[in-house]
C-alpha positions as CSV (number, residue, x, y, z in Angstrom):
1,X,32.3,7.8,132.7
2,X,29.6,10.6,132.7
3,X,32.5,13.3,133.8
4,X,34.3,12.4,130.8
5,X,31.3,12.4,128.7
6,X,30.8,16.0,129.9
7,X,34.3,16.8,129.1
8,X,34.3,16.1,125.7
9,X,30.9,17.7,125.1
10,X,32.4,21.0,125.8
11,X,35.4,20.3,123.9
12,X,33.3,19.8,121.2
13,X,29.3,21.0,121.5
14,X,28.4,19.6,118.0
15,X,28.3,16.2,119.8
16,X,26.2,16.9,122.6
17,X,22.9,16.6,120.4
18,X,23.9,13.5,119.2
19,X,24.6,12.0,122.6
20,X,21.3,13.4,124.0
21,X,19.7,11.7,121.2
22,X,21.8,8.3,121.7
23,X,20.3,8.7,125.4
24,X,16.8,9.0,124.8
25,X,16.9,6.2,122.2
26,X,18.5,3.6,124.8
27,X,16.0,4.9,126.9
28,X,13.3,4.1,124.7
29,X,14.3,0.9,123.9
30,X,14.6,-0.5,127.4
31,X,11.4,0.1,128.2
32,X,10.0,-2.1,125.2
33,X,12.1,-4.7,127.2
34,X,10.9,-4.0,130.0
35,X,7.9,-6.0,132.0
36,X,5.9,-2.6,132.3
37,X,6.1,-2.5,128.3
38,X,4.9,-5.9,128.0
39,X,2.0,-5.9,130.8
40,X,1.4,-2.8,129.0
41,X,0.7,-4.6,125.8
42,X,-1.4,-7.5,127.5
43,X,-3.8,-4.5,128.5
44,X,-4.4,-3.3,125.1
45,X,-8.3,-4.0,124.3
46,X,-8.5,-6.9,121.4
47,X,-12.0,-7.8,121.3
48,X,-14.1,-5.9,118.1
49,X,-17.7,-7.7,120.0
50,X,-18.8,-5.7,122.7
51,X,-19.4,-8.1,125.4
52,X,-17.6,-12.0,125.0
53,X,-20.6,-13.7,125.5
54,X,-19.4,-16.0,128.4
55,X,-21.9,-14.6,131.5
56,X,-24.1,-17.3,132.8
57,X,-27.2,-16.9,135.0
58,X,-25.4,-18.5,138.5
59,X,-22.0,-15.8,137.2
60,X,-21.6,-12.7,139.6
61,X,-24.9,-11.5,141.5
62,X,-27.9,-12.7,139.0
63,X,-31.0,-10.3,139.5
64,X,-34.5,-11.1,139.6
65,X,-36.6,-10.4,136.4
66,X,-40.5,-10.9,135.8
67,X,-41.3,-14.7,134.5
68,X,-38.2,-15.9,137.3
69,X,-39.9,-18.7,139.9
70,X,-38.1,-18.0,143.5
71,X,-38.4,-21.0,145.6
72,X,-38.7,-19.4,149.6
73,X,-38.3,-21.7,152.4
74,X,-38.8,-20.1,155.8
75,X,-37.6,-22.4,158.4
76,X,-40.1,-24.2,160.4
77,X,-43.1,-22.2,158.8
78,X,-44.4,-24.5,156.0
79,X,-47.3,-22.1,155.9
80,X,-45.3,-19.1,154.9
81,X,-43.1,-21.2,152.6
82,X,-43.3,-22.6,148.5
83,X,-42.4,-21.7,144.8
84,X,-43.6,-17.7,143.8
85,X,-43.0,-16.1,140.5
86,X,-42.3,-12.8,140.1
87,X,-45.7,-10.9,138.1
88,X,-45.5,-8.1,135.9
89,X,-45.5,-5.5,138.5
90,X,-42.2,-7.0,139.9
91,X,-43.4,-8.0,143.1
92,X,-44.3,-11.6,144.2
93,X,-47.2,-12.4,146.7
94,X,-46.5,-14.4,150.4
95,X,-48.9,-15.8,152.7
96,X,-49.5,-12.7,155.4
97,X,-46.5,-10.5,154.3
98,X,-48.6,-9.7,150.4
99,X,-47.2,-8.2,147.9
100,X,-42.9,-7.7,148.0
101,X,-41.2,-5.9,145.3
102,X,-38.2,-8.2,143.4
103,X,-37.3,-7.0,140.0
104,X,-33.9,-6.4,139.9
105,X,-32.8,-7.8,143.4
106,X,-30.5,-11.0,143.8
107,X,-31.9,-13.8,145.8
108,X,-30.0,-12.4,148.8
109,X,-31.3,-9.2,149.2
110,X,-34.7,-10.7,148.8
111,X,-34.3,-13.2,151.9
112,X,-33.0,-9.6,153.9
113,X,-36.2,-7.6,152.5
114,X,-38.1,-11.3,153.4
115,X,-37.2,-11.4,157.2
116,X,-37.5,-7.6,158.0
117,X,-41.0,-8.4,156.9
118,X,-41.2,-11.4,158.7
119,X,-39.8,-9.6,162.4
120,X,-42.7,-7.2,162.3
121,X,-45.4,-9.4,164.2
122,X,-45.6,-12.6,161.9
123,X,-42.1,-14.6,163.1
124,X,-40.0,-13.7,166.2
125,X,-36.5,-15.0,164.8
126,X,-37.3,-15.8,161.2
127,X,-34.6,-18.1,158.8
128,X,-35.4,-17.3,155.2
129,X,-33.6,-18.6,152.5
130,X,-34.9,-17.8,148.6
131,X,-33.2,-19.2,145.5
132,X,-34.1,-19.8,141.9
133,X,-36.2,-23.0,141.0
134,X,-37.2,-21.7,137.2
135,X,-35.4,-18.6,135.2
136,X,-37.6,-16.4,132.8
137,X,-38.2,-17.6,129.6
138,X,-35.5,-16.6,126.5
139,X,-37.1,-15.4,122.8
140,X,-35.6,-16.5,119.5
141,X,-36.6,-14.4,116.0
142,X,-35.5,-14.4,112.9
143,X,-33.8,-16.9,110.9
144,X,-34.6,-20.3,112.5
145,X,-37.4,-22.5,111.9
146,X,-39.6,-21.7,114.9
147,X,-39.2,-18.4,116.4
148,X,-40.6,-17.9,119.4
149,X,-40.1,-18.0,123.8
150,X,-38.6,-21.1,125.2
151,X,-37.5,-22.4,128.7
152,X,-34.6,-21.0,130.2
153,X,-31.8,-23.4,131.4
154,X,-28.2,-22.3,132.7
155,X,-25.0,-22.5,130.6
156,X,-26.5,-22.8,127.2
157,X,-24.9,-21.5,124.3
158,X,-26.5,-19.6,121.5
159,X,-25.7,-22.5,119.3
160,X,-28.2,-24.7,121.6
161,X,-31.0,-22.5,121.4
162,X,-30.9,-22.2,118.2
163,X,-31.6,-25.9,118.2
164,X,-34.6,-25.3,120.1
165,X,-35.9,-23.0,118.3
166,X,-35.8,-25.7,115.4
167,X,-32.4,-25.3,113.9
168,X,-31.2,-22.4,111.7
169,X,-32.3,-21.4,107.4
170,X,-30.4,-21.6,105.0
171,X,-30.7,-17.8,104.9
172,X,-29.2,-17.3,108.3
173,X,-25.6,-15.9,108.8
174,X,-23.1,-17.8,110.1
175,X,-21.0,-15.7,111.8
176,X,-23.0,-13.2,114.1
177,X,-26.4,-13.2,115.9
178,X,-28.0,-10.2,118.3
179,X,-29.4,-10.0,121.8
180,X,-31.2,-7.9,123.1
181,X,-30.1,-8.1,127.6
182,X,-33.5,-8.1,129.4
183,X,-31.5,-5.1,131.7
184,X,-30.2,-3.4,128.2
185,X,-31.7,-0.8,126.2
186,X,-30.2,-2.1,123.0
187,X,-29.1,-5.2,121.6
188,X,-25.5,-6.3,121.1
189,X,-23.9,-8.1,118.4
190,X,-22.2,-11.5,119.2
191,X,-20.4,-14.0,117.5
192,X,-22.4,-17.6,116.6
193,X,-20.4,-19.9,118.3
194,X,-20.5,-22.2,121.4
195,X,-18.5,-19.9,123.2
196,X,-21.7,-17.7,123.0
197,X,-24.4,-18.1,126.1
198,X,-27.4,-16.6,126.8
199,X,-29.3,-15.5,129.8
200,X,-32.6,-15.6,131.3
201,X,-35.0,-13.2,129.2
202,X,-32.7,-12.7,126.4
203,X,-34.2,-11.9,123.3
204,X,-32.1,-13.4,120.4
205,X,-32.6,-12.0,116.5
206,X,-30.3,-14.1,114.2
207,X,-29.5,-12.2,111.1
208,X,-30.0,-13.0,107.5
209,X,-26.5,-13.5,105.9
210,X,-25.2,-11.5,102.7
211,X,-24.1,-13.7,100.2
């Protein structure tokens, strides 16, 4: 078939930039049909919010902020064990071992910083374990009844704290709210919806609405 395509295109040369054209449009039109093309397509971005909203506190590796209350049990010492909240500085303060710096580690890498502590002359084969017993506290201005800081709990949507903080005005928009991440220079903008959670030490600014 292709010899005889060649054949003919020297008989007659007018044709041969019609048939490279036919070519490259076949081409073309297989790979719209193809599985790259439409993997391709799934890739292209559709979200106009930056950032969906949908992290939770327990999603990926949650980092310690100041308010956050670790709970650290250190197996078979009672003494050296019990509930500590990260200060201001960032640290929180242990029987014997003092003053350890957490902002911004996960529970994890506290219990490793914990029992490198612990090895140097206060346990010989220490077991630590630290989790969260109370997350930071989250902030709500703007238009809602009662602005103002209110107890963390995980999973809750934007439209639940504005129930805490006492429901939204009449003024208030309907469509988008702000946060402000407690690891983020800036705040976002997010839609008001239930699909919408916040995290510990978010700081929340509903908006008035335009009318």
């Amino acid at each position: 078939m292709i010899p005889e395509i060649v054949s003919n295109m020297k008989r007659r040369p007018g044709t041969a930039a019609l048939v490279i054209a036919a070519m490259a449009l076949n081409l073309f039109l297989g790979a719209c049909d193809s599985p790259m093309g439409d993997r391709r397509a799934d890739l292209t971005p559709t979200a106009t919010i930056p950032g969906n909203g949908s992290e939770t506190a327990t999603s990926g590796e949650y980092r310690l902020g100041t308010g956050d209350k670790v709970r650290i049990v250190v197996f078979n010492e009672p003494a050296l064990s019990g509930e500590f909240q990260v200060d201001d500085s960032g640290t929180v303060s242990l029987p014997l071992v003092g003053q350890i710096k957490a902002l911004g580690m996960t529970p994890r890498e506290l219990e490793k910083q914990l029992t490198a502590k612990l090895k140097v002359g206060f346990v010989r084969d220490p077991k630590v374990s630290a989790e969260i017993s109370n997350y930071r506290p989250f902030y709500v201005i703007g238009e809602v009844e009662k602005p103002g800081e209110f107890q963390y709990r995980n999973g809750l949507s934007i439209l639940a704290a504005g129930a805490i903080a006492g429901g939204f005005t009449y003024r208030a928009s309907r469509s988008k709210v702000f946060i402000k991440r407690a690891a983020e220079p800036f705040e976002r903008e997010f839609t008001l919806g239930p699909q919408t959670t916040i995290l510990p030490g978010d700081v929340i600014r509903v908006p008035e609405r335009y009318f």
